[in-house]
Backbone atoms as SQL, in Angstrom:
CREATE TABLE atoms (id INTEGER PRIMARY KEY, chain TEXT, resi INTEGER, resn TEXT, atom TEXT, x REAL, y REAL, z REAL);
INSERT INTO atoms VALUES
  (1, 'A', 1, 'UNK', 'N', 14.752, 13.325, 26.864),
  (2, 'A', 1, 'UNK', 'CA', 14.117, 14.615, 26.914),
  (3, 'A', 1, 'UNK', 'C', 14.973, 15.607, 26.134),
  (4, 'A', 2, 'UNK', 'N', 14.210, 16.208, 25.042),
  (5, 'A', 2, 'UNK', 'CA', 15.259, 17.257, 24.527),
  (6, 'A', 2, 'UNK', 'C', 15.254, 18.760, 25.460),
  (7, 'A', 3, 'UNK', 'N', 16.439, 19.476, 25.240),
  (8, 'A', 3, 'UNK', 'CA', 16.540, 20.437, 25.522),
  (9, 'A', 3, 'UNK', 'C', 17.226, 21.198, 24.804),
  (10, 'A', 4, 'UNK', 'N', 16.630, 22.576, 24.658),
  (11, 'A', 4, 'UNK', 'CA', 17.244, 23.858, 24.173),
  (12, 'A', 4, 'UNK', 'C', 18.277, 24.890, 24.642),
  (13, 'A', 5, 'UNK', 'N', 19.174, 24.829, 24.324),
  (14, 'A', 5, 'UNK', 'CA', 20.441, 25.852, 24.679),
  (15, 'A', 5, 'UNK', 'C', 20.594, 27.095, 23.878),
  (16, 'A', 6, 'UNK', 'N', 20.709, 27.832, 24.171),
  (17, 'A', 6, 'UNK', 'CA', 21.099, 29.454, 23.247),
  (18, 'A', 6, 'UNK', 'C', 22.947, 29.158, 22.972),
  (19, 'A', 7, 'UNK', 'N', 23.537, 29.772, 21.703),
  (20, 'A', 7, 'UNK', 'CA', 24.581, 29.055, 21.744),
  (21, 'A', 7, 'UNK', 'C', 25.041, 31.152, 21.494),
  (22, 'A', 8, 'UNK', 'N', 25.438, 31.777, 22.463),
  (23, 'A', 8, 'UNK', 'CA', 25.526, 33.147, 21.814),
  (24, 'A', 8, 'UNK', 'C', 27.487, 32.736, 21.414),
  (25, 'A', 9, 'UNK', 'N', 27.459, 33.773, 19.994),
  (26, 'A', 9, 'UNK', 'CA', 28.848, 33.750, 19.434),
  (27, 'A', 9, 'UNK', 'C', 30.152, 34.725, 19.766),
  (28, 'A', 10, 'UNK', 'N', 30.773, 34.755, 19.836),
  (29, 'A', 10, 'UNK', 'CA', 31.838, 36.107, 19.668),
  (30, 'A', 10, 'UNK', 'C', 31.705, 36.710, 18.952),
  (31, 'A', 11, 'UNK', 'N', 32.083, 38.241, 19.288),
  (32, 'A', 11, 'UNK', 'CA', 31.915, 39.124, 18.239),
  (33, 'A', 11, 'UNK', 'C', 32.975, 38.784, 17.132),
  (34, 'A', 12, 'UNK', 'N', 33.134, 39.362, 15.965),
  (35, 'A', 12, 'UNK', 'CA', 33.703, 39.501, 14.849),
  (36, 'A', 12, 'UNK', 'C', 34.420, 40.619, 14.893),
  (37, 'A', 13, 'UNK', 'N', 35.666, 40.544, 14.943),
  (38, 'A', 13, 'UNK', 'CA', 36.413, 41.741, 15.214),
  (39, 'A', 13, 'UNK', 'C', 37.192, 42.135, 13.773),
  (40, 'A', 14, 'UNK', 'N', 37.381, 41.785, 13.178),
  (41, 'A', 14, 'UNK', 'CA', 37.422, 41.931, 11.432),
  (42, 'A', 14, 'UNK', 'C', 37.052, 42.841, 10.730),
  (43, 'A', 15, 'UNK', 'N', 37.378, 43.751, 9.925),
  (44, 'A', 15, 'UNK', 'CA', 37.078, 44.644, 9.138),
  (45, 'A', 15, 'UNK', 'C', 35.936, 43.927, 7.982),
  (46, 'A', 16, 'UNK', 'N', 36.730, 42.940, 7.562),
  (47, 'A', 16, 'UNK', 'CA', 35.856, 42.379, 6.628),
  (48, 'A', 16, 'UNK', 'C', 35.241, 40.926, 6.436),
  (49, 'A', 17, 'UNK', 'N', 34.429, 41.387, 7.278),
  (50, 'A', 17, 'UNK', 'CA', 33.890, 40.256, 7.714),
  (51, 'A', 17, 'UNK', 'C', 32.989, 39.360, 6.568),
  (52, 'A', 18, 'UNK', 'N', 33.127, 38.363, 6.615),
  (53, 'A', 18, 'UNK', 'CA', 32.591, 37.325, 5.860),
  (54, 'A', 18, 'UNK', 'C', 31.495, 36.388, 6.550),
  (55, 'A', 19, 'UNK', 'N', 31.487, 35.650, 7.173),
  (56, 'A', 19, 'UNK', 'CA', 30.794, 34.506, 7.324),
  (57, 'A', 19, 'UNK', 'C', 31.437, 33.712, 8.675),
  (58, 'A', 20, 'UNK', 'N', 30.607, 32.568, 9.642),
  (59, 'A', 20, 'UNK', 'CA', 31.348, 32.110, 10.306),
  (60, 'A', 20, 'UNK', 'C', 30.947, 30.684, 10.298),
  (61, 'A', 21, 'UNK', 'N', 31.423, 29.904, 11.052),
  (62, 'A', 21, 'UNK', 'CA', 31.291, 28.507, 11.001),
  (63, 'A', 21, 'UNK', 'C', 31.393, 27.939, 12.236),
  (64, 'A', 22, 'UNK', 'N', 30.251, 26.898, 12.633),
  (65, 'A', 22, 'UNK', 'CA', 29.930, 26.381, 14.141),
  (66, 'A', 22, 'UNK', 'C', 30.126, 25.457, 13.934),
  (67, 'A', 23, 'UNK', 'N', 31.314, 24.515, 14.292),
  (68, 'A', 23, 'UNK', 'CA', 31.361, 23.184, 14.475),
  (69, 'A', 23, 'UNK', 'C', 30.610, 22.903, 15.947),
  (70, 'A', 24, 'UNK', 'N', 29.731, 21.677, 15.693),
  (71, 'A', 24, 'UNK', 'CA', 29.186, 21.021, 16.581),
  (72, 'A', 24, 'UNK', 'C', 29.335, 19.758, 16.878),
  (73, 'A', 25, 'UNK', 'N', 29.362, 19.167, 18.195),
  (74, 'A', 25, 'UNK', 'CA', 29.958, 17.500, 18.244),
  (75, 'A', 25, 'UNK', 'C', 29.018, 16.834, 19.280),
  (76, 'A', 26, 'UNK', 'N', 28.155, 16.677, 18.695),
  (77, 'A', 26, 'UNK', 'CA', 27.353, 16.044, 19.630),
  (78, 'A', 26, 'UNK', 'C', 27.738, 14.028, 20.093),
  (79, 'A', 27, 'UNK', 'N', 28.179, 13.795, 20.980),
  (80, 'A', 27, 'UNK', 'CA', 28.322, 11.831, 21.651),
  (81, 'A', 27, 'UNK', 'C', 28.937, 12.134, 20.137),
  (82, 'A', 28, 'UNK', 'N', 30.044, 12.965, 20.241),
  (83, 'A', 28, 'UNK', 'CA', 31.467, 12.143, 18.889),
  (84, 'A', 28, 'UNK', 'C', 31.061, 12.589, 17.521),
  (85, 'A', 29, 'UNK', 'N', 29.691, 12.842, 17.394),
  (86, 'A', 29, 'UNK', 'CA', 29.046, 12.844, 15.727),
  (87, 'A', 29, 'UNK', 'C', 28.930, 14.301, 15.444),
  (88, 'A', 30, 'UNK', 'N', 30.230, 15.218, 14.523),
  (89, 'A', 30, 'UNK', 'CA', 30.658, 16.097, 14.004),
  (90, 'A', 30, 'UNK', 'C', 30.157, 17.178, 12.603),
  (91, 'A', 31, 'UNK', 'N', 29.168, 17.813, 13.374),
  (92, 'A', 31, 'UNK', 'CA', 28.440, 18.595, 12.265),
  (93, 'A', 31, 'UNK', 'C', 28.977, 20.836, 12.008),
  (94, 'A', 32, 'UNK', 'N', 29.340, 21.005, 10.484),
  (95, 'A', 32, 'UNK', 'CA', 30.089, 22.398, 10.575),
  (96, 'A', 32, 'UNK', 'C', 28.429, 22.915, 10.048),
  (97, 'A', 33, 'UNK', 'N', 28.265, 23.890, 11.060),
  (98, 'A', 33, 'UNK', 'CA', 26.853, 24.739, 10.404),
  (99, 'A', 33, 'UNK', 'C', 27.393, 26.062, 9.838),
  (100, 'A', 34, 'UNK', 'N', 27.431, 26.428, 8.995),
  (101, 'A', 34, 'UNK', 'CA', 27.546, 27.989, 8.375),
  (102, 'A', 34, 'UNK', 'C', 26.571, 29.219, 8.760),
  (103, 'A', 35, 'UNK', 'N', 27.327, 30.095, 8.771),
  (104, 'A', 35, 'UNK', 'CA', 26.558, 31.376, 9.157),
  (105, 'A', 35, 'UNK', 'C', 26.650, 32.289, 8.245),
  (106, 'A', 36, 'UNK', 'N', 25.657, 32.396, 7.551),
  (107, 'A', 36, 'UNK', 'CA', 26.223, 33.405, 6.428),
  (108, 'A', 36, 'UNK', 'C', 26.622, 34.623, 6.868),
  (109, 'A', 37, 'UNK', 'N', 25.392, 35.149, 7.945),
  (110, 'A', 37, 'UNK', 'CA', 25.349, 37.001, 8.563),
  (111, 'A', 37, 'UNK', 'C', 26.581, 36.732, 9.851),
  (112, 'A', 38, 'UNK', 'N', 27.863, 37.594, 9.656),
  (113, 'A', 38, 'UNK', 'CA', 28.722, 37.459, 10.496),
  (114, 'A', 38, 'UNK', 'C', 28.643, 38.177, 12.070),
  (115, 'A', 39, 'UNK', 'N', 27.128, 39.236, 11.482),
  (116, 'A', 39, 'UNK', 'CA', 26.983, 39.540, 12.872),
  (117, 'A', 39, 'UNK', 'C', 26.108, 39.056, 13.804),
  (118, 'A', 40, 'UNK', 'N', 25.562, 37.660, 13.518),
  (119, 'A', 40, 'UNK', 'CA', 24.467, 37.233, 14.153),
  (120, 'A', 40, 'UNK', 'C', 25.283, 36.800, 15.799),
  (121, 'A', 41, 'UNK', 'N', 24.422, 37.219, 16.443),
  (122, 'A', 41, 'UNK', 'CA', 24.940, 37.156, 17.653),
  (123, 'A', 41, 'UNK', 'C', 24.729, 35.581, 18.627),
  (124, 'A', 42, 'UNK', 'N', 23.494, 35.052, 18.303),
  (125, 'A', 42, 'UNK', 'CA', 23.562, 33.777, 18.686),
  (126, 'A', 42, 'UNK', 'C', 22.431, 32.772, 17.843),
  (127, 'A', 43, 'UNK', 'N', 22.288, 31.391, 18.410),
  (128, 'A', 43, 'UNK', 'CA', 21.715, 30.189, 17.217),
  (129, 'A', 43, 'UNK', 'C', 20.832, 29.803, 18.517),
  (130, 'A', 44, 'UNK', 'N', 19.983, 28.758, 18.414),
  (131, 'A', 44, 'UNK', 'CA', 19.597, 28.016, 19.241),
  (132, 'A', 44, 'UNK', 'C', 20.247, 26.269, 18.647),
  (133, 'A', 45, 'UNK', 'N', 20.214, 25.380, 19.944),
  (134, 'A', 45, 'UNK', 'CA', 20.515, 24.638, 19.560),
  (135, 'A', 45, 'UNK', 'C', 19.795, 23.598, 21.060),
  (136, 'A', 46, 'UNK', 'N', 19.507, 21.674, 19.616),
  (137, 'A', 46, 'UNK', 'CA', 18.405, 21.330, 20.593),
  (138, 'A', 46, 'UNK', 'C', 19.292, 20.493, 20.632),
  (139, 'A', 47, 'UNK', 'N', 19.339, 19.573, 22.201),
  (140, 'A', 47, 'UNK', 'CA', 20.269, 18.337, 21.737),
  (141, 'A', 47, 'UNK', 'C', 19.386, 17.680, 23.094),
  (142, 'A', 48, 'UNK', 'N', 19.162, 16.013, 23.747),
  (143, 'A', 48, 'UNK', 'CA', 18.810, 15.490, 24.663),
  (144, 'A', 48, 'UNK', 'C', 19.742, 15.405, 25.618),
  (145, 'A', 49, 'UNK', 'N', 19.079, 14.921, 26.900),
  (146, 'A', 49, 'UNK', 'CA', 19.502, 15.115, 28.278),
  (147, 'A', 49, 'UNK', 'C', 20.561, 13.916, 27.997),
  (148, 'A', 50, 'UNK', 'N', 21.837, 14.442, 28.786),
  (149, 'A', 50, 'UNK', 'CA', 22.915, 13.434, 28.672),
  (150, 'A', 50, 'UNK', 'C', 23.596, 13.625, 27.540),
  (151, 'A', 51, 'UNK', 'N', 23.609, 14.384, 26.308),
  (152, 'A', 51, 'UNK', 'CA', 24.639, 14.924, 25.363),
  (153, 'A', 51, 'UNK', 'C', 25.742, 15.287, 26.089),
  (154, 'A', 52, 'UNK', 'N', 26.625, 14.772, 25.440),
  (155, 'A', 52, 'UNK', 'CA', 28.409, 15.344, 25.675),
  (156, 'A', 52, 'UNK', 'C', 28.577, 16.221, 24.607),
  (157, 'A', 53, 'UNK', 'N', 28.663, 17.421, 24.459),
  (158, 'A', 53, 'UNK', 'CA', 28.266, 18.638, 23.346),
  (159, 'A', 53, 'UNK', 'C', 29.840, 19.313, 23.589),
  (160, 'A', 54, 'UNK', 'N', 29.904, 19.827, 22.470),
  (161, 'A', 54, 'UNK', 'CA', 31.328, 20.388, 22.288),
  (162, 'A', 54, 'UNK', 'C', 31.281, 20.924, 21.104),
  (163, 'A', 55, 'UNK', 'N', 31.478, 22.798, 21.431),
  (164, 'A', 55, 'UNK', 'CA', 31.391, 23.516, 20.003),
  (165, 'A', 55, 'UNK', 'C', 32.470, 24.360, 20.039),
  (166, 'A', 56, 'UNK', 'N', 32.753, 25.286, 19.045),
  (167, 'A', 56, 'UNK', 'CA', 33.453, 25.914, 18.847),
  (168, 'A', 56, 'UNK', 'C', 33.212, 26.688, 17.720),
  (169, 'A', 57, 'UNK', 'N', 33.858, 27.758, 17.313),
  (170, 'A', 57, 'UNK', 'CA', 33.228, 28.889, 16.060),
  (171, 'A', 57, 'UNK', 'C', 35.087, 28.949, 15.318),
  (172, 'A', 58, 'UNK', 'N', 34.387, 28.934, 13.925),
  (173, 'A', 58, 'UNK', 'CA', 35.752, 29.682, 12.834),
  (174, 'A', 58, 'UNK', 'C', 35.154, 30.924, 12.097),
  (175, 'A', 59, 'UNK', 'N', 35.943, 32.146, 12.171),
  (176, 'A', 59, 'UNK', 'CA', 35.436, 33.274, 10.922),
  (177, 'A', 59, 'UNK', 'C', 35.950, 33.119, 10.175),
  (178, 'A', 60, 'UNK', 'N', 35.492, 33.595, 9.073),
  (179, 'A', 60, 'UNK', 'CA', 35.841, 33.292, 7.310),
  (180, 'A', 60, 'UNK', 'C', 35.499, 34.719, 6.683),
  (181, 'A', 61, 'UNK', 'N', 36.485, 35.842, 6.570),
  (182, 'A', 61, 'UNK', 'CA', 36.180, 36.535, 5.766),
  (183, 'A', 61, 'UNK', 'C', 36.127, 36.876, 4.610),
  (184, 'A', 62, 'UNK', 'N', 35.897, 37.806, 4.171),
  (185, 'A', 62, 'UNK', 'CA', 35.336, 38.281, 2.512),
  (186, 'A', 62, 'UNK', 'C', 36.217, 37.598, 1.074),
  (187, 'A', 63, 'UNK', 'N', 37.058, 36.941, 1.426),
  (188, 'A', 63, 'UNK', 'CA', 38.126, 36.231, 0.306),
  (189, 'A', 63, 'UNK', 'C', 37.537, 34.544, 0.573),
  (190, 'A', 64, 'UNK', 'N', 37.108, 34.352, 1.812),
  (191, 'A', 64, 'UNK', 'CA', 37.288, 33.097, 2.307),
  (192, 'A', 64, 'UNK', 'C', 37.669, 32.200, 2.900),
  (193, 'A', 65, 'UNK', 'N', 38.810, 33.287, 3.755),
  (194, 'A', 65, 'UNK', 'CA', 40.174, 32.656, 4.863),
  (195, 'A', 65, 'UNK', 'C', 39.324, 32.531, 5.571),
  (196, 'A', 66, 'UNK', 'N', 39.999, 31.494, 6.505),
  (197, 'A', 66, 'UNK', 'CA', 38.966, 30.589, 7.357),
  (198, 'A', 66, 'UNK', 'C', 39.772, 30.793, 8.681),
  (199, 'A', 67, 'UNK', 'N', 39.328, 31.268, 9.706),
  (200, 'A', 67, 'UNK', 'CA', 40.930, 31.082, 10.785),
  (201, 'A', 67, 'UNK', 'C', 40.521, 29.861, 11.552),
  (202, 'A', 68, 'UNK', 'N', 41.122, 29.592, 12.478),
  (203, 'A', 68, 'UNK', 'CA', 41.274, 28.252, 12.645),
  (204, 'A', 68, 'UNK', 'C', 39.801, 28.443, 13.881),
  (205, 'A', 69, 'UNK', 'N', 39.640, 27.207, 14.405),
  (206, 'A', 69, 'UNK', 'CA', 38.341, 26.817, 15.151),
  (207, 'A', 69, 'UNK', 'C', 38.712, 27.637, 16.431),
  (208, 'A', 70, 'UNK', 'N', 38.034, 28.283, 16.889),
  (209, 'A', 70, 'UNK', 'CA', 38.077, 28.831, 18.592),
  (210, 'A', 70, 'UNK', 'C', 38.287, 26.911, 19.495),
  (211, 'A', 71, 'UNK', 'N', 38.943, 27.888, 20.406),
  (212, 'A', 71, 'UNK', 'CA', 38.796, 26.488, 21.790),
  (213, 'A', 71, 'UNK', 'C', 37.419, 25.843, 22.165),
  (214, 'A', 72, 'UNK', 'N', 37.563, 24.394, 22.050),
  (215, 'A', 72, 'UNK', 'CA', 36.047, 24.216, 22.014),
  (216, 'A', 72, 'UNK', 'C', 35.392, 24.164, 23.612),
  (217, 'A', 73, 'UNK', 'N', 33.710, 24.649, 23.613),
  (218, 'A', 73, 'UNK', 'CA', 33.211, 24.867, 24.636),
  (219, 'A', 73, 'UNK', 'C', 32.432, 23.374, 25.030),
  (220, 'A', 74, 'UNK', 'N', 32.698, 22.859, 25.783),
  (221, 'A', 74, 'UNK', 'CA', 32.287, 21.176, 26.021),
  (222, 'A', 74, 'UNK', 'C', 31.536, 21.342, 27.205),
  (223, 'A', 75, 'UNK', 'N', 30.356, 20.666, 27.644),
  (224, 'A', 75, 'UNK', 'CA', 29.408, 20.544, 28.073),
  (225, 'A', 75, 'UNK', 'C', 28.065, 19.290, 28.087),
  (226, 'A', 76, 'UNK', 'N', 28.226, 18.498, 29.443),
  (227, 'A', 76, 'UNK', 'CA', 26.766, 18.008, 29.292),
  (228, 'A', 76, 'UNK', 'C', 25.928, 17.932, 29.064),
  (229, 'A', 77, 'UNK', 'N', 24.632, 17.826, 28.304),
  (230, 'A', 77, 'UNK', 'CA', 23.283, 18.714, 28.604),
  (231, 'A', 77, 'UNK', 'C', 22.515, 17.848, 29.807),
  (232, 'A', 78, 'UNK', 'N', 21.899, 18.958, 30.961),
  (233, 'A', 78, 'UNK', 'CA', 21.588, 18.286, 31.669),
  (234, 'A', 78, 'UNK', 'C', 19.947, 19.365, 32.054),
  (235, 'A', 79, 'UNK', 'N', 18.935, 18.293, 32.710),
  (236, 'A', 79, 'UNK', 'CA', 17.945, 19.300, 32.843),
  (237, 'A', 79, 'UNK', 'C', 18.053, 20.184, 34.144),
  (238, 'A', 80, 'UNK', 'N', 18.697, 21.127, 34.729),
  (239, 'A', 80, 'UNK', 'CA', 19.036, 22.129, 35.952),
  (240, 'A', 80, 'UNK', 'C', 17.666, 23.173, 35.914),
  (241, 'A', 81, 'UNK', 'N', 16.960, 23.344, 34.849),
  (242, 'A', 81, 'UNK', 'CA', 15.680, 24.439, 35.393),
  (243, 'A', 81, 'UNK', 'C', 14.677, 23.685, 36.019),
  (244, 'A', 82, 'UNK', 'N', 14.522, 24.921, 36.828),
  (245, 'A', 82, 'UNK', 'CA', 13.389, 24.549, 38.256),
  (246, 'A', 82, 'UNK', 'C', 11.859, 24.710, 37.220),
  (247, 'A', 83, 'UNK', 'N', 11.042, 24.120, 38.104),
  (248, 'A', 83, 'UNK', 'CA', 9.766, 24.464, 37.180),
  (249, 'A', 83, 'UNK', 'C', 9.008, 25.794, 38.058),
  (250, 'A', 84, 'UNK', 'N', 8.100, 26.453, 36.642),
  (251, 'A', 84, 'UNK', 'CA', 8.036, 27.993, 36.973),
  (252, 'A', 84, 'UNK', 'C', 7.491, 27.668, 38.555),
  (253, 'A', 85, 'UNK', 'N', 7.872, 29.306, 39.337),
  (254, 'A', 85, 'UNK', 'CA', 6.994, 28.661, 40.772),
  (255, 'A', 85, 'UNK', 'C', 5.148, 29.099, 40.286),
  (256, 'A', 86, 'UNK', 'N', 4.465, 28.310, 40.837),
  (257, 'A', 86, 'UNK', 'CA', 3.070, 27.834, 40.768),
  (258, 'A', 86, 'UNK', 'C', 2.894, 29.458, 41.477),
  (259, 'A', 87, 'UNK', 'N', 1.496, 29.567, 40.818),
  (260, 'A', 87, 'UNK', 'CA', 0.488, 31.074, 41.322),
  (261, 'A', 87, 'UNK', 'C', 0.407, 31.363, 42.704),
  (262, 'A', 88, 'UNK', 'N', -0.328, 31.843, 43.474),
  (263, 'A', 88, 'UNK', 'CA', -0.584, 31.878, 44.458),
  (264, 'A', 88, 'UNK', 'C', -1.688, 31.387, 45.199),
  (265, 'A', 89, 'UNK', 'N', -1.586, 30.551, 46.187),
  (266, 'A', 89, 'UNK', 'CA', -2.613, 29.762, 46.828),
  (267, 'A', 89, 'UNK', 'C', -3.547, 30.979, 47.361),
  (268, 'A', 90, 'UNK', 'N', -5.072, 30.268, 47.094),
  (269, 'A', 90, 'UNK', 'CA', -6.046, 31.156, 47.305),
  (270, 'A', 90, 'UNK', 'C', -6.991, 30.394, 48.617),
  (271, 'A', 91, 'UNK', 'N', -7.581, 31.316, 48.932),
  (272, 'A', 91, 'UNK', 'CA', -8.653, 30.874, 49.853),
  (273, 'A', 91, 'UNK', 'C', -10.069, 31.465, 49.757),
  (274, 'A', 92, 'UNK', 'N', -11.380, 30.663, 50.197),
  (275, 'A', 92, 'UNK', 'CA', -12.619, 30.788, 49.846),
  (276, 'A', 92, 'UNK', 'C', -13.378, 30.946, 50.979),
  (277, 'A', 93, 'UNK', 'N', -13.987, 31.810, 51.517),
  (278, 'A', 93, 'UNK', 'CA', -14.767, 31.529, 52.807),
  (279, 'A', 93, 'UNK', 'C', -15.924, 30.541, 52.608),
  (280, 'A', 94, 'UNK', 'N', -16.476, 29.504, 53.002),
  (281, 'A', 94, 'UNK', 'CA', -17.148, 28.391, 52.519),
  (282, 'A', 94, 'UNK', 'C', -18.256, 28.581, 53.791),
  (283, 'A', 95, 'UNK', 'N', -18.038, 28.660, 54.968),
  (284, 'A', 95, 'UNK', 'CA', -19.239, 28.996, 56.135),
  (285, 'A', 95, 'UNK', 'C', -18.716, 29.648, 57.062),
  (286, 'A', 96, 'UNK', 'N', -19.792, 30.689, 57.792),
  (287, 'A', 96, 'UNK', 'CA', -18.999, 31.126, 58.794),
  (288, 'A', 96, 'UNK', 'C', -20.231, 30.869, 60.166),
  (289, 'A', 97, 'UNK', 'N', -19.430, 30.069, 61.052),
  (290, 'A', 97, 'UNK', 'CA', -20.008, 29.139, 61.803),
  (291, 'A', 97, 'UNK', 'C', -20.517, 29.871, 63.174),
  (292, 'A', 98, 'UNK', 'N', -20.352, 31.698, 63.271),
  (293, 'A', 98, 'UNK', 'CA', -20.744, 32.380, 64.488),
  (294, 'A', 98, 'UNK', 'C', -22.107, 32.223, 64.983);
């Protein structure tokens, strides 16, 4: 079953801000996504139930310095949402037997 996570970023505290970079590690297999807009605040990201996920962010400003990877955020994906609660039960008067 896939599932969707919001991945929100740190701010950019940098004068001159450049660009940032999301390493992602999904079961070991190591992907760097680029961000061009440094102020984007978050990504979505889809991965299936039972991922061992582990990310972390680098900024890269306006020359291209790269600072090193933030501490990475590691995580299961697991399905924990409840399903919406259902409408409200109705009732019908069908006979009235006086």
């Amino acid at each position: 079953m896939a599932l969707e996570y919001q991945v929100v970023f740190p701010p950019f505290t940098e004068a001159d801000k450049g660009s940032k970079v999301l390493k992602k590690v999904v079961n070991g297999v190591e992907e760097d996504i680029p961000f061009a807009n440094p102020d984007e605040a978050f990504t979505s990201l889809i991965v299936n139930d039972g991922d061992v996920v582990k990310l972390s962010v680098s900024h890269v400003d306006q020359k291209g310095n790269a600072s090193a990877f933030s501490e990475p955020y590691q995580f299961t994906a697991s399905d924990t949402l409840a399903p919406s609660a259902p409408n409200q039960v109705g009732v019908v008067l069908v006979r009235d037997n006086a």
